[in-house]
Gaussian input, Z-matrix of N, CA and C with variables (Angstrom, degrees):
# hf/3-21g

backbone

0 1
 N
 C     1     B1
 C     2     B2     1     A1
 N     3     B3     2     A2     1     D1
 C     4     B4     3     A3     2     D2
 C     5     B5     4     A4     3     D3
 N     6     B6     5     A5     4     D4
 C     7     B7     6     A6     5     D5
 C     8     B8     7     A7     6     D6
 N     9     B9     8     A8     7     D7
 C    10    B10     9     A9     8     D8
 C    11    B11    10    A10     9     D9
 N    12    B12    11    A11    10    D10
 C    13    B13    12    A12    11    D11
 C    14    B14    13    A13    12    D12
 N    15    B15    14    A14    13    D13
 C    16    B16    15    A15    14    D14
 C    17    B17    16    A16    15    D15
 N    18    B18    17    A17    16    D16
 C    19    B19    18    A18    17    D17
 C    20    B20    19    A19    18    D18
 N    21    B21    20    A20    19    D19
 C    22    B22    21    A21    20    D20
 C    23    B23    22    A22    21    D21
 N    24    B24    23    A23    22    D22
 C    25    B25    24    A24    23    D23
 C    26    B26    25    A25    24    D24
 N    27    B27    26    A26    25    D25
 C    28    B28    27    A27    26    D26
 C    29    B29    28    A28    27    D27
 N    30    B30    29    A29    28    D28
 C    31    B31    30    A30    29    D29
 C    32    B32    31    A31    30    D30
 N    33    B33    32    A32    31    D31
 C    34    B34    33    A33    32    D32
 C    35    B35    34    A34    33    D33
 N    36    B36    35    A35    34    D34
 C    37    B37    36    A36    35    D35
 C    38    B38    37    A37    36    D36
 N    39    B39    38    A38    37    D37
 C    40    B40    39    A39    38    D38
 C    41    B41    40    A40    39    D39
 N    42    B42    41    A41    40    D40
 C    43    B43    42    A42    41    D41
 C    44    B44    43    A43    42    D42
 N    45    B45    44    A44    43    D43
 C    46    B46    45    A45    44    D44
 C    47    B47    46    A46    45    D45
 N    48    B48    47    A47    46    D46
 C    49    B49    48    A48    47    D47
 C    50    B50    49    A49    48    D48
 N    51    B51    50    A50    49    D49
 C    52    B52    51    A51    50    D50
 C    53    B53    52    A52    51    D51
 N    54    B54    53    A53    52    D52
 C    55    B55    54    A54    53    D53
 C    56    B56    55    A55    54    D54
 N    57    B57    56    A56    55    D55
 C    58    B58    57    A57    56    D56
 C    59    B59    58    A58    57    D57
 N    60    B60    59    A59    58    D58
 C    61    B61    60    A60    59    D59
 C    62    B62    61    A61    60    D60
 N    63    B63    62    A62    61    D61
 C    64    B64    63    A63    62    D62
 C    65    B65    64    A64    63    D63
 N    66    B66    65    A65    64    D64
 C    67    B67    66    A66    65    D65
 C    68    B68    67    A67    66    D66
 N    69    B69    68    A68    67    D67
 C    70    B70    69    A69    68    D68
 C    71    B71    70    A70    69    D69
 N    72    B72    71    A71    70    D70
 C    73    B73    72    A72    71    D71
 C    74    B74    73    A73    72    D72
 N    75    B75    74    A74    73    D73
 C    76    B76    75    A75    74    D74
 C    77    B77    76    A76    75    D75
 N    78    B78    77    A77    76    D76
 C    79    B79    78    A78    77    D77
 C    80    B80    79    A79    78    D78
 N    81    B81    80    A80    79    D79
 C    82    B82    81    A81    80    D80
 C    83    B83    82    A82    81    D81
 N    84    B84    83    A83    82    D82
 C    85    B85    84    A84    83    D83
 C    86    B86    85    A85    84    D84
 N    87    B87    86    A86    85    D85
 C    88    B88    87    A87    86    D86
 C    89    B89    88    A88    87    D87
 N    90    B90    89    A89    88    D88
 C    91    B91    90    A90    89    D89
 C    92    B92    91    A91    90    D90
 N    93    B93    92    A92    91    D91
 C    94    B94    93    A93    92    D92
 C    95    B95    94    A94    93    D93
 N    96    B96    95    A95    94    D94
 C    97    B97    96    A96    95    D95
 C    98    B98    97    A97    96    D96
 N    99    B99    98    A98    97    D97
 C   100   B100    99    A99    98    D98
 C   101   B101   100   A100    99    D99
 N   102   B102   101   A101   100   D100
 C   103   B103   102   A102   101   D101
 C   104   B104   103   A103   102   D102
 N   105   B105   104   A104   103   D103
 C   106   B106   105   A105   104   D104
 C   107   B107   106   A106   105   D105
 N   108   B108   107   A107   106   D106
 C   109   B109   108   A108   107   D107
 C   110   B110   109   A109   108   D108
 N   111   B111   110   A110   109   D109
 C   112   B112   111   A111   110   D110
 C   113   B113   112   A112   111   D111
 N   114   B114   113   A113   112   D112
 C   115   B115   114   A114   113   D113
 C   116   B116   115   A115   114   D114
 N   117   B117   116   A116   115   D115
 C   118   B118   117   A117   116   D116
 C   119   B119   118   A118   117   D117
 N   120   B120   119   A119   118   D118
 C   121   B121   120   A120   119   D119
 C   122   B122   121   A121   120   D120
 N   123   B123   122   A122   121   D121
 C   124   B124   123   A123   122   D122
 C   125   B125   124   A124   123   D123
 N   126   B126   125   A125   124   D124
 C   127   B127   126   A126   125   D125
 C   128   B128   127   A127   126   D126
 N   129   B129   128   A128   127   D127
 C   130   B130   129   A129   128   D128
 C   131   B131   130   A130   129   D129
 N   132   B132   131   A131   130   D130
 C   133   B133   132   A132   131   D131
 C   134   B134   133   A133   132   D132
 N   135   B135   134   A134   133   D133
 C   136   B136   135   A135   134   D134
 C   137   B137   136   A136   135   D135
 N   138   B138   137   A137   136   D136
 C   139   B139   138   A138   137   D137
 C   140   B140   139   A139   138   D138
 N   141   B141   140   A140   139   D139
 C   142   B142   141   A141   140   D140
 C   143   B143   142   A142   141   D141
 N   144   B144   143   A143   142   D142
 C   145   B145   144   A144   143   D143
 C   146   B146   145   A145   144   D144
 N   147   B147   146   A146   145   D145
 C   148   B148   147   A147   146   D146
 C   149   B149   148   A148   147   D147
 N   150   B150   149   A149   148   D148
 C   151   B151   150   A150   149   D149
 C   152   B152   151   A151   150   D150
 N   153   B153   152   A152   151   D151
 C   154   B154   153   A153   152   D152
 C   155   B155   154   A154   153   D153
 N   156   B156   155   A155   154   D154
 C   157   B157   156   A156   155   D155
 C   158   B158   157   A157   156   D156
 N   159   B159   158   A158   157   D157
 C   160   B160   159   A159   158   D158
 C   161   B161   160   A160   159   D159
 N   162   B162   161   A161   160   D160
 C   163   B163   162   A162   161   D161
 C   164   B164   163   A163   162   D162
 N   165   B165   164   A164   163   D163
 C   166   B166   165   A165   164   D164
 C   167   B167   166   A166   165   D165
 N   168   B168   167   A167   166   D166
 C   169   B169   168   A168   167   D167
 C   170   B170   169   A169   168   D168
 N   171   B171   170   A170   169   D169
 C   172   B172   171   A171   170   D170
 C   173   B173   172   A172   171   D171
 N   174   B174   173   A173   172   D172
 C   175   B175   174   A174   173   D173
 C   176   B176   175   A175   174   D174
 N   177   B177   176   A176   175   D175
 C   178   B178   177   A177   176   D176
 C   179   B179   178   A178   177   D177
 N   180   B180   179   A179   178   D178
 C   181   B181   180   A180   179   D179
 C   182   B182   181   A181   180   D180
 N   183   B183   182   A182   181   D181
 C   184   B184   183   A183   182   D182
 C   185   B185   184   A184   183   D183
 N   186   B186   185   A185   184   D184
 C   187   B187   186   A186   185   D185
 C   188   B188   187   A187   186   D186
 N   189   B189   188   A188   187   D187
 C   190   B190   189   A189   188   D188
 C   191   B191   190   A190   189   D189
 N   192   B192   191   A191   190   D190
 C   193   B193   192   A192   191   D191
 C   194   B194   193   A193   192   D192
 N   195   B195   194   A194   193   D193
 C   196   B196   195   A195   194   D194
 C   197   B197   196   A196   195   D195
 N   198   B198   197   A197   196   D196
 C   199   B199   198   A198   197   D197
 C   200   B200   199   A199   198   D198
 N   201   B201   200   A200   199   D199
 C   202   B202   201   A201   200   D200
 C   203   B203   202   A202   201   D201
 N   204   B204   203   A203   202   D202
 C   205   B205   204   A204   203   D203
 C   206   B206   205   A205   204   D204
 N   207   B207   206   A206   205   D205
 C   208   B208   207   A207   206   D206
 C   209   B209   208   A208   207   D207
 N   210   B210   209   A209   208   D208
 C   211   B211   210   A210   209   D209
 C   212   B212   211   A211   210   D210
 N   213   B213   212   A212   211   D211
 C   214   B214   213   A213   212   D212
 C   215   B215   214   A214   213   D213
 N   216   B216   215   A215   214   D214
 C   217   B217   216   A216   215   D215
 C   218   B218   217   A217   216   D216
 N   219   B219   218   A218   217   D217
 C   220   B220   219   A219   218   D218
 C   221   B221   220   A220   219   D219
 N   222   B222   221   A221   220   D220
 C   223   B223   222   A222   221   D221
 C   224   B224   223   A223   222   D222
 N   225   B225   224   A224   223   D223
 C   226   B226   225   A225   224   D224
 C   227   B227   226   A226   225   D225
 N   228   B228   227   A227   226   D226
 C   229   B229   228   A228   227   D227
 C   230   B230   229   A229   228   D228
 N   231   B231   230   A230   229   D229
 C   232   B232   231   A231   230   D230
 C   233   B233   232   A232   231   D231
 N   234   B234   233   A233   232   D232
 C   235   B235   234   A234   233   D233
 C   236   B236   235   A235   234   D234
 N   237   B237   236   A236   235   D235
 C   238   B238   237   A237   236   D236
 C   239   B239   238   A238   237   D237
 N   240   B240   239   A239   238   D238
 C   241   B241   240   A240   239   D239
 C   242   B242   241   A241   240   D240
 N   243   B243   242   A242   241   D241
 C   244   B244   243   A243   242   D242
 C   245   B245   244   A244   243   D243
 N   246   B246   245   A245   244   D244
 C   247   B247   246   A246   245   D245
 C   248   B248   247   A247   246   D246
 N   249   B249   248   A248   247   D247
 C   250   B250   249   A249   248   D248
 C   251   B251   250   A250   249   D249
 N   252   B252   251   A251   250   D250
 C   253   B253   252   A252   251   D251
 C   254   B254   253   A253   252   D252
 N   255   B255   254   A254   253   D253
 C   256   B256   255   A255   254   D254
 C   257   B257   256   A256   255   D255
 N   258   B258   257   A257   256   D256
 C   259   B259   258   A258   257   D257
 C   260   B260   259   A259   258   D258
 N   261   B261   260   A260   259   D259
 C   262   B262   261   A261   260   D260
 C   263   B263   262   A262   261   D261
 N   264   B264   263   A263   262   D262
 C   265   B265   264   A264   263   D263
 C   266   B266   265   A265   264   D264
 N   267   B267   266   A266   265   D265
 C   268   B268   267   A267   266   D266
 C   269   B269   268   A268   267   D267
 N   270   B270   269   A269   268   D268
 C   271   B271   270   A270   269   D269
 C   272   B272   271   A271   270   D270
 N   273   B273   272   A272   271   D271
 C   274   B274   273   A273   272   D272
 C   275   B275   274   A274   273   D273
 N   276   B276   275   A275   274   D274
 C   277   B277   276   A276   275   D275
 C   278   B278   277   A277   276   D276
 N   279   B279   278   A278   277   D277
 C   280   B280   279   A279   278   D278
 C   281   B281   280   A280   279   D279
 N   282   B282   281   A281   280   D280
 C   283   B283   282   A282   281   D281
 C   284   B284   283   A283   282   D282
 N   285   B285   284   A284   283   D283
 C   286   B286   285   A285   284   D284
 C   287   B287   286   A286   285   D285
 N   288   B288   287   A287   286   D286
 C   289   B289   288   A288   287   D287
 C   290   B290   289   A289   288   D288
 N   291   B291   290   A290   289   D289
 C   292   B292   291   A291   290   D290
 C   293   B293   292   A292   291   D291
 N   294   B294   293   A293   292   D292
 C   295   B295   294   A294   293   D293
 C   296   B296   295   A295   294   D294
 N   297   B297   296   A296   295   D295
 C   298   B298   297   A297   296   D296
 C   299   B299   298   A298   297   D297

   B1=1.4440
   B2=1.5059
   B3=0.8051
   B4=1.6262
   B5=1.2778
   B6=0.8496
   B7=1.4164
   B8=1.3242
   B9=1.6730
   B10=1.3062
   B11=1.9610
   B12=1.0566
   B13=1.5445
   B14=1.1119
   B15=1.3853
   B16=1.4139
   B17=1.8574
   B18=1.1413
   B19=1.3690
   B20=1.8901
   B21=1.3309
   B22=1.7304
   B23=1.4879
   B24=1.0644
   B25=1.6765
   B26=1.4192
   B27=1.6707
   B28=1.2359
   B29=1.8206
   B30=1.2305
   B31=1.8331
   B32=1.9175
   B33=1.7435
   B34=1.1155
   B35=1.9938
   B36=0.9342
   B37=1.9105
   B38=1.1677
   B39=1.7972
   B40=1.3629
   B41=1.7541
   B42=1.5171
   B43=1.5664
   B44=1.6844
   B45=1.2574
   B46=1.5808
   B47=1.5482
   B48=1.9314
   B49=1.3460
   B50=1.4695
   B51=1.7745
   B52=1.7380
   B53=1.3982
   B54=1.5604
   B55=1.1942
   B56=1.5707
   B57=1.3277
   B58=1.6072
   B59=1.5510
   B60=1.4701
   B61=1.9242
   B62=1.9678
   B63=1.1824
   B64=1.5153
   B65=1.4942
   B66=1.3194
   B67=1.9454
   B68=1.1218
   B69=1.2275
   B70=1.4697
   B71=1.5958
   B72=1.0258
   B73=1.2666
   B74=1.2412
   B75=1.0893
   B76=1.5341
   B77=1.7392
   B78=1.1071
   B79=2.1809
   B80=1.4409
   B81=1.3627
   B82=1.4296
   B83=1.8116
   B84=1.2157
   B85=1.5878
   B86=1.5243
   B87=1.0011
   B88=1.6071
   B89=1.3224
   B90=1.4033
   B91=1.7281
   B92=0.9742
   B93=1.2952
   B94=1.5822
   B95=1.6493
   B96=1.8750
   B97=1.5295
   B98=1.4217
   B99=1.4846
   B100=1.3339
   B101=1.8337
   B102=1.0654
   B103=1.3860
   B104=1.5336
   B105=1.9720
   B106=1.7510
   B107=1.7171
   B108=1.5280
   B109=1.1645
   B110=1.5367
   B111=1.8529
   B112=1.6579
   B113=1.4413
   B114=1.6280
   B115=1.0377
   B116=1.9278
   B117=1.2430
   B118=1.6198
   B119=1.7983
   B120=1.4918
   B121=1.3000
   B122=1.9565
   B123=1.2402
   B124=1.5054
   B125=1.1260
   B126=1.3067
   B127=1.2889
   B128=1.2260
   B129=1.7204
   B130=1.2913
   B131=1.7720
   B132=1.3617
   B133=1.3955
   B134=2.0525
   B135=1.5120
   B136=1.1561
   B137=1.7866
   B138=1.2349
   B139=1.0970
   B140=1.5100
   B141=1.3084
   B142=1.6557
   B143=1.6125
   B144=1.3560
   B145=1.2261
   B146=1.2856
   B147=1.5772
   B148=1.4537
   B149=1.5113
   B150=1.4425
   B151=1.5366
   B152=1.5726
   B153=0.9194
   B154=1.8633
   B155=1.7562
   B156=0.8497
   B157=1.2189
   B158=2.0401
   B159=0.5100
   B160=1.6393
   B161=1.8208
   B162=1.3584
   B163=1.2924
   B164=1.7221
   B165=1.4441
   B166=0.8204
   B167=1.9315
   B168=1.5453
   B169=1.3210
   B170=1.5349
   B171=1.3251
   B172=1.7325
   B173=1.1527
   B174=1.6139
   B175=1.2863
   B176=1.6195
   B177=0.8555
   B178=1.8864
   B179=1.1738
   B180=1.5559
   B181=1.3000
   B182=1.8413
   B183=1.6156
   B184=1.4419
   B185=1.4513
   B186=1.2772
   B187=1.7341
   B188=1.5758
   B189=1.3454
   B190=1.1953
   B191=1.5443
   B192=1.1308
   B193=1.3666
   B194=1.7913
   B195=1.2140
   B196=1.6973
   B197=1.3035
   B198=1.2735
   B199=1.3130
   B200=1.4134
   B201=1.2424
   B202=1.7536
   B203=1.6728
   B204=1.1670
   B205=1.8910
   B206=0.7836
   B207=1.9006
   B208=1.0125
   B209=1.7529
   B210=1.4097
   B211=1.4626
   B212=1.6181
   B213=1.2416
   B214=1.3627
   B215=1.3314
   B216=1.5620
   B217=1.1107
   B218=1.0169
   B219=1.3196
   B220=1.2426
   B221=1.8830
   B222=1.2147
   B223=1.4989
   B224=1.4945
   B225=1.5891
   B226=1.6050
   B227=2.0352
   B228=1.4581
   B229=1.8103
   B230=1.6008
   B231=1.8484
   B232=1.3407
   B233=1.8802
   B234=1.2421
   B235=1.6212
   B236=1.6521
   B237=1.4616
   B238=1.4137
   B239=1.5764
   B240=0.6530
   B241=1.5149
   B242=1.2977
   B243=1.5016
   B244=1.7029
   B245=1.7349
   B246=1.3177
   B247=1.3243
   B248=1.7047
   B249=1.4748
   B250=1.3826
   B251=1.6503
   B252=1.6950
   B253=1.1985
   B254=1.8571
   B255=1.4463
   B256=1.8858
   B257=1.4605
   B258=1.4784
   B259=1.7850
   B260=0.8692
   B261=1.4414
   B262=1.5951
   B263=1.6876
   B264=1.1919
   B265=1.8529
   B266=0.7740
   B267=1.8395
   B268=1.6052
   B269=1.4788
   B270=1.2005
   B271=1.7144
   B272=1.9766
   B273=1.4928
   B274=1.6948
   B275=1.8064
   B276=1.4182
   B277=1.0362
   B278=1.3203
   B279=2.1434
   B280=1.4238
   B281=1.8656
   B282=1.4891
   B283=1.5128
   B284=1.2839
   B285=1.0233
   B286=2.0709
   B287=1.3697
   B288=1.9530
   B289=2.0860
   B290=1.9521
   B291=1.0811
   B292=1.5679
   B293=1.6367
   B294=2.0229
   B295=1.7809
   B296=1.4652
   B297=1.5600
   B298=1.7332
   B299=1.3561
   A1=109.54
   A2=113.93
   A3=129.61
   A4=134.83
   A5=129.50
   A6=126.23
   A7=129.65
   A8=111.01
   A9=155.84
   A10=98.73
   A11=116.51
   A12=103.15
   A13=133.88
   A14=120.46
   A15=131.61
   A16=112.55
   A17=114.78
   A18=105.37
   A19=121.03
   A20=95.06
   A21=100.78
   A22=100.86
   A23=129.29
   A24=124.86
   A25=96.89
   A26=120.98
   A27=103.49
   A28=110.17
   A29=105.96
   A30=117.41
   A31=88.44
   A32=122.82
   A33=126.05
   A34=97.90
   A35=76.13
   A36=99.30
   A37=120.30
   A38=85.99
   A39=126.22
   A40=103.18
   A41=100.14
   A42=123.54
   A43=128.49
   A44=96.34
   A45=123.20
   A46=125.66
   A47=93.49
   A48=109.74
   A49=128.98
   A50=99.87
   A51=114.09
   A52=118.87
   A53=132.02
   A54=142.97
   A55=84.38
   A56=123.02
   A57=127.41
   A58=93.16
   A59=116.22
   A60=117.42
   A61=83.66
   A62=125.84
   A63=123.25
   A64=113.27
   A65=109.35
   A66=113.59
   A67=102.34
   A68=128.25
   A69=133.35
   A70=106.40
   A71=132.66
   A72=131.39
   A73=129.48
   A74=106.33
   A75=128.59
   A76=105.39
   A77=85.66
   A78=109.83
   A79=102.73
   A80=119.22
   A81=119.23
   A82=108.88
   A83=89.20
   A84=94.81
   A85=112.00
   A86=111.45
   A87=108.07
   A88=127.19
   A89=93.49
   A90=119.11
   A91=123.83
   A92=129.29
   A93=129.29
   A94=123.38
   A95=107.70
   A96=114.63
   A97=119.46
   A98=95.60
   A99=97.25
   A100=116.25
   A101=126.78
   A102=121.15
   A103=133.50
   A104=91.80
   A105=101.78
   A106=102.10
   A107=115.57
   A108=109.03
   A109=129.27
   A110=102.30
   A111=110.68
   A112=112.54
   A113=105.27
   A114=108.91
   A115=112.48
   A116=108.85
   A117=107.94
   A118=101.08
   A119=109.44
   A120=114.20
   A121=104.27
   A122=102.03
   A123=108.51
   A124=122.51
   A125=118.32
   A126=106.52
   A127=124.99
   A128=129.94
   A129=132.32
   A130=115.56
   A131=119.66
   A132=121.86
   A133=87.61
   A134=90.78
   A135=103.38
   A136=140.22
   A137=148.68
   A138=109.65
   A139=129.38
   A140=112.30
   A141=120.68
   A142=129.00
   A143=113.17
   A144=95.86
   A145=115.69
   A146=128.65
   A147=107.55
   A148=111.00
   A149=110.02
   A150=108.81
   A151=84.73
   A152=102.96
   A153=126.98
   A154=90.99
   A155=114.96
   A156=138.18
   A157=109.80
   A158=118.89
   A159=140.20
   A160=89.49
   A161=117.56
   A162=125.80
   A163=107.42
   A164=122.80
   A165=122.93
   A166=129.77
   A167=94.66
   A168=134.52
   A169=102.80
   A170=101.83
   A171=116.36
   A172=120.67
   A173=115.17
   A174=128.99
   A175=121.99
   A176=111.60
   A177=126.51
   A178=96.71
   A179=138.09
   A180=131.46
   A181=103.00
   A182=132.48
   A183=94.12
   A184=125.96
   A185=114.83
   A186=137.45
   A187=102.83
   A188=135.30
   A189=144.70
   A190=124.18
   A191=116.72
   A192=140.81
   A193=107.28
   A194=122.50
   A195=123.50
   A196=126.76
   A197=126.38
   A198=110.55
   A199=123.22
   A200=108.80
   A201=123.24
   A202=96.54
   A203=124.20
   A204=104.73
   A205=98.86
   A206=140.62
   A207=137.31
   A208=104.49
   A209=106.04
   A210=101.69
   A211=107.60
   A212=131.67
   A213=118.89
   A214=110.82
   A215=117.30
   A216=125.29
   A217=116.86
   A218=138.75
   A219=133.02
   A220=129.13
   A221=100.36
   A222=113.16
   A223=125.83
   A224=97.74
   A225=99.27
   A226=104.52
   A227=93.23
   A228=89.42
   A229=87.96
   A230=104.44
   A231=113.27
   A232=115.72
   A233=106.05
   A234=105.13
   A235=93.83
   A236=132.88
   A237=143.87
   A238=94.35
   A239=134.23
   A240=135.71
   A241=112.30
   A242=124.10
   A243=125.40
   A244=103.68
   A245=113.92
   A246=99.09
   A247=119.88
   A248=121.38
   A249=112.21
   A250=105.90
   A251=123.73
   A252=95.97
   A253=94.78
   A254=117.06
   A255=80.97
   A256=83.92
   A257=150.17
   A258=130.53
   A259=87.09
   A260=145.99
   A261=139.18
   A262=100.71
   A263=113.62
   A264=120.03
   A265=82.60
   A266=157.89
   A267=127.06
   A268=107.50
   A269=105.22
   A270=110.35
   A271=113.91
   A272=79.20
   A273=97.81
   A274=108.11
   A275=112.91
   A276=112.96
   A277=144.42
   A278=99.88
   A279=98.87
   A280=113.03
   A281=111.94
   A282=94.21
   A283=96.24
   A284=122.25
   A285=118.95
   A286=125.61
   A287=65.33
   A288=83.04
   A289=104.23
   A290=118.65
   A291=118.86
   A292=122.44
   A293=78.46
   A294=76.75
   A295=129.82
   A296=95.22
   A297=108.46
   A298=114.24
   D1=147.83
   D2=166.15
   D3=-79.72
   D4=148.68
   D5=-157.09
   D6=-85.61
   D7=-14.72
   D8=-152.45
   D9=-59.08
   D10=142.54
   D11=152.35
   D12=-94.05
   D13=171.81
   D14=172.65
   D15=-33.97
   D16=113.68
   D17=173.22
   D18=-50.58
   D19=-28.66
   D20=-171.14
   D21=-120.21
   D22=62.12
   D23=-157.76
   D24=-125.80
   D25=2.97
   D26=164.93
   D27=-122.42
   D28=2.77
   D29=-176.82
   D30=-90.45
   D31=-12.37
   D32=-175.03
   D33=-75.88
   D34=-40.49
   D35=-176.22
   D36=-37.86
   D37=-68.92
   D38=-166.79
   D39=-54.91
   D40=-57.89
   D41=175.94
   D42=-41.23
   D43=-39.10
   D44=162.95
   D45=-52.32
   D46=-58.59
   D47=169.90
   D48=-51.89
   D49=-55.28
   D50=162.58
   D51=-45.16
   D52=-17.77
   D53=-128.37
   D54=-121.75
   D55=-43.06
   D56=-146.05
   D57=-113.64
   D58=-21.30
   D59=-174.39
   D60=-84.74
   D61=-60.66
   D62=175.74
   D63=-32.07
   D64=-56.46
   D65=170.20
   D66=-48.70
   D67=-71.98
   D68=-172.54
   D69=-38.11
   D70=-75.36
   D71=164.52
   D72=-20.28
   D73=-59.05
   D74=169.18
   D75=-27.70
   D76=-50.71
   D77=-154.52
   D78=-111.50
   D79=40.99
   D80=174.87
   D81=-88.37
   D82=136.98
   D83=-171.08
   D84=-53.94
   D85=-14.68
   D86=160.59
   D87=-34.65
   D88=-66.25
   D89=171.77
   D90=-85.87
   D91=-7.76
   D92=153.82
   D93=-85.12
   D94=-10.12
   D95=160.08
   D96=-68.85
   D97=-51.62
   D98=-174.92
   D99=-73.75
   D100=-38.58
   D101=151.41
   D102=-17.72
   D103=-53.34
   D104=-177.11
   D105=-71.28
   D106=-26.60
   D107=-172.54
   D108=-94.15
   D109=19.22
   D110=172.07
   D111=-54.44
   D112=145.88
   D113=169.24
   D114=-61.30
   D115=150.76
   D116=-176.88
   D117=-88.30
   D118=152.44
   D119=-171.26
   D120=-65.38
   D121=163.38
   D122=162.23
   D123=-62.04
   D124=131.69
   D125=178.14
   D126=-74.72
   D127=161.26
   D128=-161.59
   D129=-63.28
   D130=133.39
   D131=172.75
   D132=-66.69
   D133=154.82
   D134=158.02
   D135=-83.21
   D136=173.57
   D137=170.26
   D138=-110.40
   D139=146.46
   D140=-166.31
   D141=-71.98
   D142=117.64
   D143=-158.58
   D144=-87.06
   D145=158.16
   D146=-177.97
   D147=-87.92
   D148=172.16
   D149=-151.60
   D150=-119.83
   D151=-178.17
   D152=-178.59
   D153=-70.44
   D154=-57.38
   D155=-158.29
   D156=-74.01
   D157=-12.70
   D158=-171.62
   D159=-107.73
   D160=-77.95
   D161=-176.56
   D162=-33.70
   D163=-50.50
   D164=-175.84
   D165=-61.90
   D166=-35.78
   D167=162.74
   D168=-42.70
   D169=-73.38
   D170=-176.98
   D171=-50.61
   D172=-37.83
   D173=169.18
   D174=-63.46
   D175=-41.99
   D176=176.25
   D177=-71.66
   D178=-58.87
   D179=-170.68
   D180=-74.07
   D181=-25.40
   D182=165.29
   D183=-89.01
   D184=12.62
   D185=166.52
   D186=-72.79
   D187=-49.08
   D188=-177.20
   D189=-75.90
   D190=-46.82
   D191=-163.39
   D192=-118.77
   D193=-4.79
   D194=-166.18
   D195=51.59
   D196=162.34
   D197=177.69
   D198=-93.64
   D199=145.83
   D200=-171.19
   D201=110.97
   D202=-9.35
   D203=173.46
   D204=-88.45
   D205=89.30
   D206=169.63
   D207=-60.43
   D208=-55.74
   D209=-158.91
   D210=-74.10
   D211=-0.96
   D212=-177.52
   D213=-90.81
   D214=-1.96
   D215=174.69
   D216=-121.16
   D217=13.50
   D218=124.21
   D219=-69.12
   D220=-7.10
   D221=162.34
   D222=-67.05
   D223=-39.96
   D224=-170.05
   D225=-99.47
   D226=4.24
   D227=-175.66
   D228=-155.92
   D229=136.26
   D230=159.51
   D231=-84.05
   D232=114.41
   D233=-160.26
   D234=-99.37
   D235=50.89
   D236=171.06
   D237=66.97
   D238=76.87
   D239=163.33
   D240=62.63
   D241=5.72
   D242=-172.42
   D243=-60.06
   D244=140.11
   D245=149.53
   D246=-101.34
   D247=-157.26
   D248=-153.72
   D249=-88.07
   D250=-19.02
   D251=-176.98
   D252=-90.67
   D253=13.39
   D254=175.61
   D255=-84.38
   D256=-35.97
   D257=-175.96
   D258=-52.18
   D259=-103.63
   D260=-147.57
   D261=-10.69
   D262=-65.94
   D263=-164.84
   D264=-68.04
   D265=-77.15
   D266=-140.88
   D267=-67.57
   D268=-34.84
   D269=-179.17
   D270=-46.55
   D271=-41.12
   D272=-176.16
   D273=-64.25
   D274=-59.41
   D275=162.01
   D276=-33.62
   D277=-50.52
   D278=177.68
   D279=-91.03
   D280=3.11
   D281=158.50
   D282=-69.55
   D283=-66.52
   D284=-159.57
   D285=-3.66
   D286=-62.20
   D287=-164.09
   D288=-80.12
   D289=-0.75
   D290=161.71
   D291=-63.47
   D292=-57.44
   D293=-176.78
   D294=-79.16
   D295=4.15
   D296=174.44
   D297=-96.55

């Protein structure tokens, strides 16, 4: 082998440098102030339990509407903010506990 160097061994350099001033940029305390100073998320709602009273609701509306129209029965009743697949699951639930 020869002793010779890399023909491009300093545009390798150079390339590195461009590479590490771009990071730098990247991570200017500018944007790492404003980051620390996001607002923090909301904290979590808890979860709602269903009532006697809701169940009963759910029940009349899959007598009315059949089961699987989740959304047409959320039209005719506000079920606390549920959307249609948590009815599907209570629905699921309260056959269960019938046929057991």
């Amino acid at each position: 082998m020869s002793g010779r160097k890399w023909a491009g061994s300093s545009s390798c350099v150079d390339a590195l440098e461009a590479l590490n001033h771009h990071t730098m940029i990247k991570q200017s305390p500018r944007l790492s102030a404003q980051s620390a100073t996001a607002p923090a998320p909301p904290p979590k709602k808890g979860r709602k339990k269903w009532t006697p009273f809701l169940d009963e609701v759910l029940t009349k509306a899959v007598r009315k509407h059949g089961e699987g129209n989740w959304k047409h029965m959320l039209l005719d009743h506000d079920y606390n903010g549920c959307m249609g697949v948590m009815l599907k699951d209570r629905w699921r639930i309260l056959k269960r506990d019938t046929v057991a």
